[in-house]
TORDO-720480 format. One record per residue (C-alpha): x, y, z; residue number from 0. Coordinates in Angstrom, 3 decimals, padded with zeros to 6 digits. Layout:
(node (X, Y, Z), NUM)
...
***
This chain:
(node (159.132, 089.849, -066.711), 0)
(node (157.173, 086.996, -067.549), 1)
(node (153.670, 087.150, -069.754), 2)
(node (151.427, 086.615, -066.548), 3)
(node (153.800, 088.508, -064.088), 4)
(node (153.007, 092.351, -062.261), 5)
(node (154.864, 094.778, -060.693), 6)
(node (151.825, 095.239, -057.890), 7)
(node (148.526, 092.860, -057.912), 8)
(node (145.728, 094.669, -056.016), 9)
(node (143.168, 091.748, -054.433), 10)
(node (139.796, 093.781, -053.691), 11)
(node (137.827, 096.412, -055.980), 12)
(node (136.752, 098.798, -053.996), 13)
(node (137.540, 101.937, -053.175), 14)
(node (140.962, 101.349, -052.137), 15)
(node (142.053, 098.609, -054.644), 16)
(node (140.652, 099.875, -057.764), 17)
(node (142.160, 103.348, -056.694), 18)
(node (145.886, 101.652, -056.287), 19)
(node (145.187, 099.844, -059.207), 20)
(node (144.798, 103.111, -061.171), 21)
(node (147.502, 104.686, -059.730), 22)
(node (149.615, 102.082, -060.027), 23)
(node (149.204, 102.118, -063.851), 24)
(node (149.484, 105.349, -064.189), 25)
(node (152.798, 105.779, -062.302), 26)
(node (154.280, 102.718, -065.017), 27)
(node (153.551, 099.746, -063.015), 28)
(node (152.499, 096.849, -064.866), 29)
(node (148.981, 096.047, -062.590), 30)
(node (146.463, 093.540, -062.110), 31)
(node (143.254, 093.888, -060.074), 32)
(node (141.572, 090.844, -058.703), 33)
(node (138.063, 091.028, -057.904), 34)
(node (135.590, 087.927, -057.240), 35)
(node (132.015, 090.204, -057.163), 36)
(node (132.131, 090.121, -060.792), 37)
(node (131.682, 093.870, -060.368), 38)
(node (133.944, 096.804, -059.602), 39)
(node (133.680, 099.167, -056.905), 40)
(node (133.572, 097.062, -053.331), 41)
(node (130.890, 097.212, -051.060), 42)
(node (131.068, 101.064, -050.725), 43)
(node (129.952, 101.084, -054.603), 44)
(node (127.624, 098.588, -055.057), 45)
(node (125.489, 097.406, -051.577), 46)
(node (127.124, 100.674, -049.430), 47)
(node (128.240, 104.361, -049.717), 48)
(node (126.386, 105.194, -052.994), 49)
(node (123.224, 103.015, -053.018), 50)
(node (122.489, 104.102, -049.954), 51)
(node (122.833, 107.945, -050.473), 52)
(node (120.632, 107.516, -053.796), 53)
(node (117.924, 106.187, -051.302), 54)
(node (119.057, 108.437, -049.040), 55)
(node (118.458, 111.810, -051.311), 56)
(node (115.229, 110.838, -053.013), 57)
(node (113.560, 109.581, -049.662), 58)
(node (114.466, 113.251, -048.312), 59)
(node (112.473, 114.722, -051.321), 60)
(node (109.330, 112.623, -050.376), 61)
(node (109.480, 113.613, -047.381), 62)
(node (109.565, 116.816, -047.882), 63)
(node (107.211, 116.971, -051.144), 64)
(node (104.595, 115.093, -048.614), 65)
(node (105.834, 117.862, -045.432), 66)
(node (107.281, 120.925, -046.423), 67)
(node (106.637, 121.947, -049.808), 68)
(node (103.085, 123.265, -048.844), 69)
(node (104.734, 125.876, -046.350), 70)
(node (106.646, 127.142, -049.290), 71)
(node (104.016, 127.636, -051.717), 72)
(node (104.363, 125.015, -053.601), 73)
(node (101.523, 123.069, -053.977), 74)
(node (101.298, 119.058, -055.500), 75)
(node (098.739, 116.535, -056.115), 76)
(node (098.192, 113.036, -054.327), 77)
(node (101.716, 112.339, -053.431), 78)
(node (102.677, 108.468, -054.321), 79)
(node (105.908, 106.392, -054.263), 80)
(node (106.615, 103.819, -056.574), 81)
(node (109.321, 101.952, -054.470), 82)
(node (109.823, 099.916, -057.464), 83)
(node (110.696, 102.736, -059.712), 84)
(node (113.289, 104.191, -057.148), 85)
(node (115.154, 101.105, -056.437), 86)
(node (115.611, 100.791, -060.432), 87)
(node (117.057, 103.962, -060.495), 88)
(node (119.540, 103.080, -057.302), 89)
(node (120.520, 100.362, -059.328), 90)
(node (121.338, 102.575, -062.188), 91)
(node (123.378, 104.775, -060.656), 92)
(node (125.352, 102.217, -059.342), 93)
(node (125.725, 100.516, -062.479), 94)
(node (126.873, 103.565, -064.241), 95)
(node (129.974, 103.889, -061.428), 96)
(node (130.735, 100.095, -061.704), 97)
(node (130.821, 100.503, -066.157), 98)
(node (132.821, 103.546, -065.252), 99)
(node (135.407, 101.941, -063.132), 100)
(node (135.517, 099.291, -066.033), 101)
(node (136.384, 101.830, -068.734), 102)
(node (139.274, 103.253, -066.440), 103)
(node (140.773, 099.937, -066.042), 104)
(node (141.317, 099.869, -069.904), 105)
(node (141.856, 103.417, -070.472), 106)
(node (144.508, 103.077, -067.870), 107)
(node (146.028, 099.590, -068.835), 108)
(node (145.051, 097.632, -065.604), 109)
(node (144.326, 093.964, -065.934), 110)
(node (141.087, 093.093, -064.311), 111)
(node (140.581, 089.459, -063.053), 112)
(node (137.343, 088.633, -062.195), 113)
(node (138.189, 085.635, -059.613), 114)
(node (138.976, 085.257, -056.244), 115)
(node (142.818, 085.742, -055.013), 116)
(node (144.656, 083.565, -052.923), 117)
(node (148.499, 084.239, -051.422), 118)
(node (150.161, 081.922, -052.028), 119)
(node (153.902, 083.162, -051.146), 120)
(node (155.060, 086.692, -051.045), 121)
(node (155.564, 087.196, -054.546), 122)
(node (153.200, 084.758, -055.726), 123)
(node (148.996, 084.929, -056.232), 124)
(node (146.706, 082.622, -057.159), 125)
(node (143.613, 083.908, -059.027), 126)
(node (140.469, 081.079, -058.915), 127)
(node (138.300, 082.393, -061.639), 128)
(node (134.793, 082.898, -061.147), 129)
(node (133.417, 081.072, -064.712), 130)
(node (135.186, 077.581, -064.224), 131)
(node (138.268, 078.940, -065.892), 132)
(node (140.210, 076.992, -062.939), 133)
(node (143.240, 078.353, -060.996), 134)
(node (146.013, 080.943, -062.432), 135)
(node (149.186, 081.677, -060.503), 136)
(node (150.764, 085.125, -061.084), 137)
(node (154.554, 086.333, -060.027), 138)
(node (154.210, 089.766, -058.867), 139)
(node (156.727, 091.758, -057.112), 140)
(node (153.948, 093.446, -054.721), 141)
(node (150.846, 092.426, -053.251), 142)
(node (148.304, 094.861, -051.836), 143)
(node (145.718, 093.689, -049.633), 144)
(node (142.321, 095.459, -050.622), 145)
(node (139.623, 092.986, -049.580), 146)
(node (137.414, 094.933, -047.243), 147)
(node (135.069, 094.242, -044.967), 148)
(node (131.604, 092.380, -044.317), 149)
(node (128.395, 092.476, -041.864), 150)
(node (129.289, 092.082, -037.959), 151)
(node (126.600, 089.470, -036.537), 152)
(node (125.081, 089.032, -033.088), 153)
(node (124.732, 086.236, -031.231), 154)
(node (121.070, 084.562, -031.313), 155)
(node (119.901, 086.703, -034.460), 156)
(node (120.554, 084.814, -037.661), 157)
(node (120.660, 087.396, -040.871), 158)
(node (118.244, 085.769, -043.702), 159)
(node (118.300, 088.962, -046.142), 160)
(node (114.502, 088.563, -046.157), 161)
(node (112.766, 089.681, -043.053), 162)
(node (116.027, 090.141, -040.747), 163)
(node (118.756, 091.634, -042.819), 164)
(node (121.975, 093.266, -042.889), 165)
(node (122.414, 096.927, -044.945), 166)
(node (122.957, 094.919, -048.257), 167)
(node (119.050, 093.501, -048.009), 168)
(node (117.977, 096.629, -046.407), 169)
(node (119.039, 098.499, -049.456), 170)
(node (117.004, 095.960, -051.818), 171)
(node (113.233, 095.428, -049.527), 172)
(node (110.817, 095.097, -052.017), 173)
(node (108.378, 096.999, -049.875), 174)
(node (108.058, 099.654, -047.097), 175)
(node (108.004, 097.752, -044.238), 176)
(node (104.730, 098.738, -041.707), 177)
(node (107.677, 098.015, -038.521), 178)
(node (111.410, 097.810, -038.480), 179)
(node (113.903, 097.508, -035.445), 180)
(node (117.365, 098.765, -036.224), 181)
(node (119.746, 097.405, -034.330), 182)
(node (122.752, 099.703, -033.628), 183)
(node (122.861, 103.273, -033.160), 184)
(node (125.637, 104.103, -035.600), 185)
(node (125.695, 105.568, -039.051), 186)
(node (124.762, 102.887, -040.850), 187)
(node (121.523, 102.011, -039.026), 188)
(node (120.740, 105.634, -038.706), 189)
(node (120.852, 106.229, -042.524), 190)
(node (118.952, 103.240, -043.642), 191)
(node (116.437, 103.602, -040.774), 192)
(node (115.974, 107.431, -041.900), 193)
(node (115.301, 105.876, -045.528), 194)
(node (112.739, 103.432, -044.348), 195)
(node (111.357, 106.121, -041.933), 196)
(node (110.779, 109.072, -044.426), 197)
(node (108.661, 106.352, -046.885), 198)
(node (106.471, 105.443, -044.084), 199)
(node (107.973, 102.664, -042.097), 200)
(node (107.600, 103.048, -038.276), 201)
(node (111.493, 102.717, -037.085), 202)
(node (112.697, 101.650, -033.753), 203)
(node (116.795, 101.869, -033.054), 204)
(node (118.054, 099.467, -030.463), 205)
(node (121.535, 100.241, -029.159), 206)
(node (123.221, 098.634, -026.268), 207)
(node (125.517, 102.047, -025.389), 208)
(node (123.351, 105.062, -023.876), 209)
(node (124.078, 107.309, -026.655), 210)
(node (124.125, 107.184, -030.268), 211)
(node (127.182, 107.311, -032.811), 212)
(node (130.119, 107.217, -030.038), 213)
(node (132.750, 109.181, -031.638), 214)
(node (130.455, 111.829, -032.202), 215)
(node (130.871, 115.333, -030.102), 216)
(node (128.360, 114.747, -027.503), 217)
(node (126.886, 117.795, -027.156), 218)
(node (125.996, 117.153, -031.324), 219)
(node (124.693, 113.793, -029.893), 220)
(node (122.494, 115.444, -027.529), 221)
(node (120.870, 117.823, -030.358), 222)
(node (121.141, 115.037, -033.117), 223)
(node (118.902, 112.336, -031.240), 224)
(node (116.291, 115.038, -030.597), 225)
(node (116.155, 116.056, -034.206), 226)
(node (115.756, 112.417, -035.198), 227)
(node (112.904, 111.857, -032.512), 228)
(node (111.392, 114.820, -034.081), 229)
(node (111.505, 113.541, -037.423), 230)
(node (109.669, 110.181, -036.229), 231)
(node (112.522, 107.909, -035.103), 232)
(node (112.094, 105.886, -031.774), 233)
(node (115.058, 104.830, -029.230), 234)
(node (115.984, 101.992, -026.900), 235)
(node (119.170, 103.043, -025.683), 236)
(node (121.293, 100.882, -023.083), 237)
(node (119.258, 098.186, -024.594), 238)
(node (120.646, 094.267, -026.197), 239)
(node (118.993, 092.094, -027.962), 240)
(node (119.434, 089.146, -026.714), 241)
(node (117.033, 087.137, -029.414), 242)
(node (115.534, 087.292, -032.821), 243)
(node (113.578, 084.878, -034.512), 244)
(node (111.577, 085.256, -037.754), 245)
(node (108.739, 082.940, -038.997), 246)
(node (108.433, 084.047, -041.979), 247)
(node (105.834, 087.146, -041.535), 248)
(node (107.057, 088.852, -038.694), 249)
(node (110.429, 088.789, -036.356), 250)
(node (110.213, 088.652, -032.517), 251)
(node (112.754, 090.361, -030.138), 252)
(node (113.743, 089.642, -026.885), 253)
(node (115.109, 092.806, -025.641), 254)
(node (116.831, 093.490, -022.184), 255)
(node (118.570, 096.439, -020.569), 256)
(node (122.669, 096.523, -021.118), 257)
(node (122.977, 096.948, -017.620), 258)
(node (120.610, 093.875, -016.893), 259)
(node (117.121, 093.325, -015.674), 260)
(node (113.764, 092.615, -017.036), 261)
(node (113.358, 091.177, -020.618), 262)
(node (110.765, 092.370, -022.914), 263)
(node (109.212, 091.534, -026.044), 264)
(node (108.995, 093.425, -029.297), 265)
(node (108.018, 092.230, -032.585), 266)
(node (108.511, 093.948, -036.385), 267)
(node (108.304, 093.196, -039.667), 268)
(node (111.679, 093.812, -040.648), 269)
(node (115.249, 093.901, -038.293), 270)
(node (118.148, 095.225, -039.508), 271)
(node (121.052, 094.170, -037.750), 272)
(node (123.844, 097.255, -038.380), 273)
(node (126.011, 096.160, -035.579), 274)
(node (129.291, 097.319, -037.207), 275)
(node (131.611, 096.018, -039.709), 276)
(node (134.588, 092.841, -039.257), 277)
(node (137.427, 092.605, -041.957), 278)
(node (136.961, 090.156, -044.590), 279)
(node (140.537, 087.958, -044.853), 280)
(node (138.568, 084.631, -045.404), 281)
(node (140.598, 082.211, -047.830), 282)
(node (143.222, 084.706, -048.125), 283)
(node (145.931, 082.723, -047.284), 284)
(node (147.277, 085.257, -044.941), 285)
(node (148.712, 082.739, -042.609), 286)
(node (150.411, 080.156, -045.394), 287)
(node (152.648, 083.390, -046.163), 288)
(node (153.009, 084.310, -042.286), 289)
(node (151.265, 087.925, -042.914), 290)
(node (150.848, 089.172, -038.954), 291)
(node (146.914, 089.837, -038.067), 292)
(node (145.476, 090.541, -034.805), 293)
(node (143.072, 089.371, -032.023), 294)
(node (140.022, 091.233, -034.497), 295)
(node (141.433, 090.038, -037.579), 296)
(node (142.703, 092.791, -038.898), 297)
(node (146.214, 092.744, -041.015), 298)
(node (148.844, 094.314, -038.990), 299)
(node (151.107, 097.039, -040.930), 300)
(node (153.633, 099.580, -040.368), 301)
(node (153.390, 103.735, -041.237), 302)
(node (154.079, 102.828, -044.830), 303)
(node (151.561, 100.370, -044.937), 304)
(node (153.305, 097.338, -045.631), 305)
(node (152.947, 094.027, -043.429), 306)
(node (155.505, 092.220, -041.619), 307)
(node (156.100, 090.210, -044.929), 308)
(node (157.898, 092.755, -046.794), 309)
(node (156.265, 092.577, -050.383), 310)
(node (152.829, 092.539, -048.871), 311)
(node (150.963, 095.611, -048.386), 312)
(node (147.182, 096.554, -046.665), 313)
(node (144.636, 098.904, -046.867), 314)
(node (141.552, 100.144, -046.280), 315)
(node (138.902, 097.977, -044.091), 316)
(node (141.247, 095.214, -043.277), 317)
(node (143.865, 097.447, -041.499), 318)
(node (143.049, 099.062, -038.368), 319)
(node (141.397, 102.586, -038.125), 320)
(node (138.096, 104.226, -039.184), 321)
(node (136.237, 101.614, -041.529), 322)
(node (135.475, 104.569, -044.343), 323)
(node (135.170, 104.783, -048.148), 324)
(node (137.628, 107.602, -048.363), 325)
(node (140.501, 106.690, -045.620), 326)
(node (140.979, 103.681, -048.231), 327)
(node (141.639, 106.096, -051.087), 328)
(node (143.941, 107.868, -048.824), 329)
(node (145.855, 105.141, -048.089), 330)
(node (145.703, 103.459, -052.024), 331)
(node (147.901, 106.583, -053.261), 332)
(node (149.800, 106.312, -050.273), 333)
(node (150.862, 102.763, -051.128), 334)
(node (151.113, 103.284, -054.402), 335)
(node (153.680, 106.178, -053.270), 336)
(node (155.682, 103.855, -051.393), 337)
(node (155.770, 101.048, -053.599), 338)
(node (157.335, 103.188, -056.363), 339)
(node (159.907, 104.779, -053.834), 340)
(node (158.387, 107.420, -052.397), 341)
(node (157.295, 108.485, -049.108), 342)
(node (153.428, 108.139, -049.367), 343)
(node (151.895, 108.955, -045.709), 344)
(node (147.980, 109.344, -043.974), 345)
(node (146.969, 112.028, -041.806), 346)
(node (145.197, 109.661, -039.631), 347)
(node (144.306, 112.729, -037.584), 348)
(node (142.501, 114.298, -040.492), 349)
(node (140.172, 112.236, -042.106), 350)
(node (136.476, 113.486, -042.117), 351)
(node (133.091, 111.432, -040.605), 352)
(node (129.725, 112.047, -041.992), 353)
(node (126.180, 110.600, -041.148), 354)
(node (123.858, 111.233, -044.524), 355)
(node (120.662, 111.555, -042.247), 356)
(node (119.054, 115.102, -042.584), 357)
(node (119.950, 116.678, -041.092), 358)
(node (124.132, 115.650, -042.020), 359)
(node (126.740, 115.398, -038.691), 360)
(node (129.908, 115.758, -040.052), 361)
(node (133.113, 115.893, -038.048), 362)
(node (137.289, 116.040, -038.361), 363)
(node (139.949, 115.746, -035.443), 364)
(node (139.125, 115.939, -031.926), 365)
(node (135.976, 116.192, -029.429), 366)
(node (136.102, 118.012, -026.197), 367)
(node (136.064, 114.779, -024.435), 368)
(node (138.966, 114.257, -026.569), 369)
(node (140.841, 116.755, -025.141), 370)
(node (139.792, 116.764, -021.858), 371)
(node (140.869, 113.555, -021.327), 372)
(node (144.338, 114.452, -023.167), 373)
(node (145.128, 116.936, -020.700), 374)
(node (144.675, 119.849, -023.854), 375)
(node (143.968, 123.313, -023.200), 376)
(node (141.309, 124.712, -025.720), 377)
(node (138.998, 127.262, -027.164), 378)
(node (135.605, 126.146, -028.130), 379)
(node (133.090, 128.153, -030.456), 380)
(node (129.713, 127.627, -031.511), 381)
(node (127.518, 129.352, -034.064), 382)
(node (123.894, 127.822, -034.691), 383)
(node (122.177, 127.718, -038.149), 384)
(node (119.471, 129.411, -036.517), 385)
(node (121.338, 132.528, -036.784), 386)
(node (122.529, 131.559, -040.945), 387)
(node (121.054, 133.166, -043.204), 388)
(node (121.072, 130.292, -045.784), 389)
(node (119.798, 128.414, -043.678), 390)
(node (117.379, 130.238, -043.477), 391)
(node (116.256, 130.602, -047.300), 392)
(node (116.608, 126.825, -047.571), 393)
(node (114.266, 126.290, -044.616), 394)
(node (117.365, 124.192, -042.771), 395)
(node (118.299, 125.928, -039.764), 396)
(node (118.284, 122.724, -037.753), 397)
(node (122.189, 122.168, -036.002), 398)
(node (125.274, 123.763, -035.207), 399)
(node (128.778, 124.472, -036.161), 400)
(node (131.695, 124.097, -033.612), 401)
(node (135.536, 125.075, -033.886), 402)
(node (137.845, 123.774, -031.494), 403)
(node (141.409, 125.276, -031.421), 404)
(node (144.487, 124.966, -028.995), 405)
(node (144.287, 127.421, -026.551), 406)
(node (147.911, 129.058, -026.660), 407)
(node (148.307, 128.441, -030.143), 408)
(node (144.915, 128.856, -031.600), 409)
(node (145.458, 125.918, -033.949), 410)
(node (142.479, 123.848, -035.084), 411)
(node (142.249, 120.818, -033.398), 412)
(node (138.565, 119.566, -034.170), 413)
(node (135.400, 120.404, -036.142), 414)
(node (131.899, 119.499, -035.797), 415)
(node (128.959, 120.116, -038.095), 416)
(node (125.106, 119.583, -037.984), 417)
(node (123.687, 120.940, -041.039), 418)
(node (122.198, 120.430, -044.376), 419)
(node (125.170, 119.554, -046.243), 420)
(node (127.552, 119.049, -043.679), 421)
(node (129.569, 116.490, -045.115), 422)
(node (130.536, 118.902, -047.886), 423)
(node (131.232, 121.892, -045.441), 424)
(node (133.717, 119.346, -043.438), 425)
(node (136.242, 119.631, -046.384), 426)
(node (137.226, 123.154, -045.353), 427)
(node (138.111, 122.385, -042.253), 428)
(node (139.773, 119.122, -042.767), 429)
(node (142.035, 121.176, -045.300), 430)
(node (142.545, 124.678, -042.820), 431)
(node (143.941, 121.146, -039.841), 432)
(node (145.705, 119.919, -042.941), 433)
(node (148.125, 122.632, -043.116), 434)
(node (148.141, 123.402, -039.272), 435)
(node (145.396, 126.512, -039.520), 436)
(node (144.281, 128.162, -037.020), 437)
(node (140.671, 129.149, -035.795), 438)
(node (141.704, 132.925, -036.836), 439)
(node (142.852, 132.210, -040.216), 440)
(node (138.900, 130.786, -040.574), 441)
(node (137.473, 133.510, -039.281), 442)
(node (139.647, 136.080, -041.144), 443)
(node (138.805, 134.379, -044.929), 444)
(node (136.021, 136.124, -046.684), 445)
(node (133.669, 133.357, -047.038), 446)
(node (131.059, 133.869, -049.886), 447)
(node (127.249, 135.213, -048.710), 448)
(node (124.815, 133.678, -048.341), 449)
(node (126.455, 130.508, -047.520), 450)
(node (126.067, 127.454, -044.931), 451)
(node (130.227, 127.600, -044.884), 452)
(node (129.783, 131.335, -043.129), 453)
(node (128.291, 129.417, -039.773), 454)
(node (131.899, 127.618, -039.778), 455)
(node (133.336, 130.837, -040.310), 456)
(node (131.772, 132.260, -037.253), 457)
(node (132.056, 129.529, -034.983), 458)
(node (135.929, 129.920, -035.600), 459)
(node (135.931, 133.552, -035.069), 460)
(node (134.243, 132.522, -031.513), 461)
(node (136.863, 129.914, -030.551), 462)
(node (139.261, 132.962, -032.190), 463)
(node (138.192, 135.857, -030.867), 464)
(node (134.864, 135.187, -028.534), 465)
(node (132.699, 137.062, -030.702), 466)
(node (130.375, 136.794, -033.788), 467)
(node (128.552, 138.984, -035.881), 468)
(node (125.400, 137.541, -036.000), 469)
(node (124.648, 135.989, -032.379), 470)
***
């Protein structure tokens, strides 16, 4: 092969490119990872996933230092936040991950090129670097697609990253704001509204559907929307925005019911619009090389993950399917897999959701409404972390856990979690669906005490058996 030529050249760092990258080096393939932020680690690493749960965890601990600690017995002085001081240590955690990533390029032999990467045939990349280095073309015998995704927008409300502002400025305010409006009810704007909540902000969500999070259970809805009201959090379901204009000092809505009607007026000093997320392809050159996309711009691929060109490949955010962290990591070994001749493959019907609120929703498979509307018989069982006695010690016992299995053959066919810590607990039953489990092989594994994981253990015995020990 020639000097600047690559068996596979990943375009995108985040969690799915720099995870092919690795793995391509390490299964012998010559690699090359280009990457334009000038950083490693995508969106998830550096304005996403792991900024925001920083924020996310230390936020909870005010809150609770300012609320809870005192019914405990533990007793603190004048509580104060230096914002200021907690955004500098956001910012080191991050940067820690992104030198981390760094040192596993080298370690690993992966070329990182820090430029912006262009198809320009189906073996063929050009790489425009970001220092004025100009334009390098590279022959590679594979090209995998890693580029993510960016910010949806609404019509009539212009993003300024200063007083309106997608998740990326949200994560960086310089202040607690006195009012924000979160527009969209989904995990994003729930997570960084929670944030801005517990430090003192007064929060308003705006969706336009009548319920929050749609491919959450609904009865998990139900209970999660009243926790959240609980906590402080205000709702205007069915509700668009149909305007918002900042001057500088404030932002003014125009809201109006989904269904139509009467406008009305709102004002706050911050919006965040967290309307969803659109794949980025821009300047890709996707159709000079005839790669297929469709009507939403996503890249178009087959089971193996390759696109109708047949030395292209896609994952991640730009490929249809849930727009998450860890379904691109999946799908970066699968690649990898298939690019070296084997049969890598997804378990698109296995691949865990979490909200980081407190308390955590955290699901896997199906819903009831799922199944209903499949035409599938099941068993449903549902154990409360009322009745946990971890839950109890930790002074959590807000949610539920819920097994869903097939009703002839007791298989697992969904699970859904409201808990401290559910997105950990979730791993269980993603791997019991995994390997086809059933709701009885759950319920009959001696699950350590006292644990959080024994309320999973006795919702399953329920969908199992219809009875629990401790309800």
């Amino acid at each position: 092969m020639a000097e600047n030529d690559y068996d596979v050249a990943v375009i995108g760092g985040g969690p799915g490119g720099y995870v092919a990258a690795i793995a391509a080096a390490q299964a012998g393939m010559r690699t090359a990872c280009i990457e334009n932020r000038g950083t490693l680690g995508g969106t998830c690493l550096n304005v996403g996933c792991i900024p925001s749960k920083t924020l996310l965890h230390w936020s909870e601990r005010y809150h609770e230092a300012a609320h809870d600690f005192a019914n405990h017995g533990i007793k603190v002085g004048e509580l104060g936040l230096d914002l200021k001081a907690m955004m500098a240590d956001k910012e080191k955690v991050v940067d820690s991950f992104t030198a981390g990533i760094e040192f596993l390029f080298k370690k690993n032999k992966v070329d990182y090129l820090v430029g912006t990467g262009r198809l320009t045939g189906a073996n063929s990349v050009a790489v425009a670097s970001n220092n004025g280095g100009g334009t390098k073309d590279i022959a590679v015998n594979n090209v995998v697609v890693a580029t993510g995704s960016v910010p949806s927008s609404i019509p009539n409300v212009s993003i300024d990253e200063k007083r309106i502002v997608s998740s990326t400025g949200a994560l960086a305010l310089p202040k607690v704001p006195k009012s924000l409006v979160v527009i969209g009810g989904g995990y994003i704007g729930l997570e960084l509204g929670s944030v801005w909540q517990r430090l003192g902000a007064d929060v308003t969500v705006v969706e336009f559907l009548d319920r929050l999070v749609p491919t959450m259970d609904p009865e998990l809805a139900k209970q999660y929307q009243r926790l959240l009201k609980k906590q402080g959090l205000k709702f205007k379901l069915a509700t668009k925005v149909a305007e918002a204009k900042s001057d500088g000092k404030k932002v003014a809505l125009t809201l109006e019911p989904a269904a139509g009607g009467d406008a009305e007026d709102m004002s706050a000093e911050v919006v965040l619009v967290s309307v969803g997320r659109r794949p980025f392809t821009e300047g890709l050159g996707l159709e000079d090389v005839g790669v297929a996309v469709d009507n939403r711009g996503f890249i178009m691929v087959d089971d193996r993950l390759r696109t109708n060109v047949p030395s292209i490949y896609a994952i991640g955010d730009v490929i249809p399917g849930p727009m998450l962290a860890h379904k691109a990591m999946s799908e970066a070994h699968a690649v990898i897999d298939t690019i070296g001749g084997g049969h890598g493959m997804v378990n698109y019907d296995v691949i865990p959701a979490v909200v980081y609120t407190d308390p955590e929703v955290a699901w896997v498979g199906k819903t009831e409404d799922e199944l209903k509307e499949a035409g599938i018989a099941y068993k449903s069982g549902s154990f409360p972390f009322t009745a946990n006695s971890r839950a109890k010690t930790v002074g959590h016992t807000a949610g539920l856990a819920k097994v869903l299995s097939d009703a002839e053959t007791d298989r697992v066919l969904g699970v859904h979690i409201m808990s401290t810590e559910a997105g950990s607990l979730i791993a269980e039953a993603a791997m019991v669906m995994e390997f086809g489990g059933s709701a009885e092989d759950i319920a009959r594994t001696c699950h350590a005490h006292p644990t959080l994981s024994e309320a999973v253990q006795e919702a399953a015995s329920l969908a199992a058996f219809g009875k629990a020990i401790h309800i």
